[in-house]
N, C-alpha and C positions, 0 to 999 in steps of 0.2 A: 150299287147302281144309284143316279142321284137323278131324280125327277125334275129337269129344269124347263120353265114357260119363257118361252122367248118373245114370243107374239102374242101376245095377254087380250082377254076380250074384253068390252066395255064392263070397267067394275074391277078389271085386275089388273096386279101388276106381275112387270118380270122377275122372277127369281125362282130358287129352287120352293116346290113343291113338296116333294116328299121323298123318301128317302126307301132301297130297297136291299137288306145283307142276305146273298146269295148264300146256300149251307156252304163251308169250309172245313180245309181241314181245323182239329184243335192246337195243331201246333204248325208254328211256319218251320221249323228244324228239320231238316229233310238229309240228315248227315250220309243214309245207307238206306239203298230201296230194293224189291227184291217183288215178283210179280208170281205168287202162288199158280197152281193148276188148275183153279176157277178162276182166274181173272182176277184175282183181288189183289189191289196193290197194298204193299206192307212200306214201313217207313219207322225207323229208329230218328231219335232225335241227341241224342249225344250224350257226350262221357262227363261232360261240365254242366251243368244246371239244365240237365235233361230233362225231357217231358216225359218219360215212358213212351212209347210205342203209339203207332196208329196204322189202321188198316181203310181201305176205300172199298166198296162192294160195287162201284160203278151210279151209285144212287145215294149213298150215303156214308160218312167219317163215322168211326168208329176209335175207342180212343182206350188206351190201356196202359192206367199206372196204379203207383202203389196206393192211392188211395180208394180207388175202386178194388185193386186185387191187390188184399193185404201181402200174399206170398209172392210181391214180385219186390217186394223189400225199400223196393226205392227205385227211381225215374232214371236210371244214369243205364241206359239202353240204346247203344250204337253202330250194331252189326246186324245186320237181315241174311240168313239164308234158307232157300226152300229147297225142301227135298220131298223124295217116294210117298207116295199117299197122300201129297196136300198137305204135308205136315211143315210145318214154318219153325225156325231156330233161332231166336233173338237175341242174340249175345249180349251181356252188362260189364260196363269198366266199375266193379263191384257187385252186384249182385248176383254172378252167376251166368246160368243160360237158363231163359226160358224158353218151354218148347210148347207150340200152340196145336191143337187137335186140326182136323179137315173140317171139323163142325166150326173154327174159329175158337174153341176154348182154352182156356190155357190146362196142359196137360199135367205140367210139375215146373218145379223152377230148381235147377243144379245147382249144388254152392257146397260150402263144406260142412253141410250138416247128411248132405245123400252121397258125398264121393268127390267133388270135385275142391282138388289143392288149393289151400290158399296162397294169396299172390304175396303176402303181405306178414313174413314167419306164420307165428298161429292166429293170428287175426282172421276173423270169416271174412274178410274183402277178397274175392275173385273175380279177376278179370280175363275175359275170354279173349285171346287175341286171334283169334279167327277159328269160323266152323263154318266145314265142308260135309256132303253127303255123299256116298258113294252107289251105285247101279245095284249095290246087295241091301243098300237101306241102312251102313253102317255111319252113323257121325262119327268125322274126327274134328276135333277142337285141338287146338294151342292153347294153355294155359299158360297166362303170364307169368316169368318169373318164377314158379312153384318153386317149394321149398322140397326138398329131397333130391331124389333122380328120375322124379316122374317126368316125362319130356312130352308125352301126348295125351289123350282121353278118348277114347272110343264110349258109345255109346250102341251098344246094338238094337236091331229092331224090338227084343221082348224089354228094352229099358235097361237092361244090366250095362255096367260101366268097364271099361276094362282100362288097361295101362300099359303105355310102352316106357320101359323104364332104360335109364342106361345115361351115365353122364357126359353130355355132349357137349354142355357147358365149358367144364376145364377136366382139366386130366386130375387133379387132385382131388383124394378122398376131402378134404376139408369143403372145397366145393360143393361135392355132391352133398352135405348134411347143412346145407343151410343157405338161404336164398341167392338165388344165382342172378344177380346185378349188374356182371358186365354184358351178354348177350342174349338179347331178348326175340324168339320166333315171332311171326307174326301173322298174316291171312295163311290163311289155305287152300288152293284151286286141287282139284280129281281131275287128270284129264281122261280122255275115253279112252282109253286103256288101263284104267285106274291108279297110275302115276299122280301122288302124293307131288306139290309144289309147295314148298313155304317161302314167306319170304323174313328174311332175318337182317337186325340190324345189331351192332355195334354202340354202347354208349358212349365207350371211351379207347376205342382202338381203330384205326385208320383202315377202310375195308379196300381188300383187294382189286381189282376186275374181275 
């Protein structure tokens, strides 16, 4: 807000006065937003020179990256999803999934040192290409690309991880033992009847109707 006199009184002149910065968010990157079950708006800022994460409580930005919370590895945080209990899902193109408490804490952060595949052969780089919650409190995530035949990631309500495995990718055994390159899954919608949507693209193969 900029303080400007226009009609100046004897002794003054016009021009700006003074000067006032309203509180903001800490990052303008608003790539995935996603509106928890208090009210609090959530906001990922991206896969390229991300800022970590930010949350709104309605009064004040709230701001969360790796240099505040060493276990979120690094800022490249570009998916929001909320699920059962106020619990919030922040998916990383690299670090993982972080998963935030109802209190706003961060609970754990997924990667491949707790269970989740990496994107990238054996390099810890995971990238979550989309995570859904389901009406039982289970997450499913996409994991990019994973190396094997792991094709999905559940996460259940007590924290345990589970796998749906099976090569969906190509039909050859050689496929399934080593990073799957040409087709990549992507978000994930639950609809109310608990129907699983993903959406998948093609790198290099010309997709049907």
């Amino acid at each position: 807000v900029v303080f400007y006199r226009a009609c100046p009184g004897p002794g003054d002149t016009a021009g700006i006065v003074g000067t006032s910065l309203p509180p903001g968010p800490p990052s303008g990157k608003f790539v995935s937003v996603g509106v928890d079950e208090g009210g609090w708006v959530w906001a990922a800022t991206g896969k390229v020179n991300g800022e970590g994460f930010m949350s709104f409580d309605g009064t004040a930005w709230h701001s969360y990256t790796a240099a505040r919370y060493p276990e979120l590895e690094s800022d490249e945080y570009y998916i929001v999803s909320t699920g059962p209990g106020n619990v919030k899902y922040i998916g990383g193109w690299g670090p993982g999934l972080a998963i935030v408490n109802a209190d706003n804490t961060i609970r754990r952060v997924l990667n491949t040192s707790n269970g989740l595949p990496p994107s990238v052969r054996q390099d810890p780089f995971v990238v979550v290409g989309g995570v859904a919650t389901d009406r039982s409190g289970v997450v499913w995530l996409t994991p990019r690309t994973p190396t094997g035949d792991t094709t999905l990631v559940t996460v259940d309500p007590g924290g345990s991880l589970g796998y749906v495995t099976g090569c969906m990718y190509d039909v050859t055994s050689a496929a399934c033992n080593t990073r799957a390159i040409i087709r990549v899954l992507g978000d994930v919608v639950i609809d109310d009847f608990g129907t699983k949507w993903f959406t998948k693209y093609s790198r290099f193969e010309t997709e049907g109707p």
